[in-house]
Steps between C-alpha positions, in 0.01 A plus 500: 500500500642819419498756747291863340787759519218805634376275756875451631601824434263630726712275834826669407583806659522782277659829548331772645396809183786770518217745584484322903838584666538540830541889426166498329260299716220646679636309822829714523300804546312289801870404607622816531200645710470224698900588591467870503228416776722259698789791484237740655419281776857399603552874481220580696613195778827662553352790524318395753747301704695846546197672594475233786866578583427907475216454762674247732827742514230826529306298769819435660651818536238689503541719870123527501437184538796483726336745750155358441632161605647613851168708574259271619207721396595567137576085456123471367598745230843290374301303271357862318841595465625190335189557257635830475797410368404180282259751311781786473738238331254336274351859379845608438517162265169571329600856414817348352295273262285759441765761357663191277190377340391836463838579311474192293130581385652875374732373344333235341223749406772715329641167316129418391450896395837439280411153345122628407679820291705282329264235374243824413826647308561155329164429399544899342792391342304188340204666372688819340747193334151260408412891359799579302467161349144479415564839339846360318258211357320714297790632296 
């Protein structure tokens, strides 16, 4: 019996088109987000870990706190000023953020401003060329 060369075609691995490439694939795009988001959140835990460490050292050394903790009157109040200071630190952080994402949107805004000129002035460019030709054509 001889074996139908289609059917046993289809079994044998066949190269992939040169149109899907690694570079092309819908996937990478995926990848890369997926990674931008992981960098963001390692980012954001070290961030965090020295925020722990600004507060410990600030709770620490604060003389407040300090004073408070020899007065027995003002001890009910120790746990206020450790809030006190935990919401100082992590304001400070947020106001940080803030100004960088804030920079990155201007200056992406200004990029997007940029790229949107130069696809009006190219698609100018096209239709006074598709002009100049149609008009050529007639000659």
């Amino acid at each position: 019996m001889e074996k139908d060369p289609e059917f046993s075609s289809l079994f044998q691995s066949k190269p992939l088109p040169p149109s899907f490439n690694k570079h092309s694939s819908p996937y990478i795009e995926q990848d890369e987000r997926i990674q931008i988001i992981k960098n963001f959140y390692e980012k954001r835990l070290e961030i965090l870990k020295e925020d722990v460490k600004t507060v410990y050292q600030r709770i620490i050394s604060d003389e407040l706190l300090l004073t408070m903790k020899d007065d027995p009157t003002s001890l009910e109040f120790v746990n206020q000023r450790v809030r006190e200071i935990f919401e100082e630190v992590i304001t400070n952080d947020r106001e940080i953020i803030l100004e960088k994402i804030y920079k990155q949107y201007s200056y992406l805004k200004v990029e997007y401003k940029k790229i949107e000129e130069e696809k009006k002035q190219v698609f100018l460019n096209r239709t006074s060329f598709v002009e100049k030709c149609g008009f050529l054509m007639f000659f």
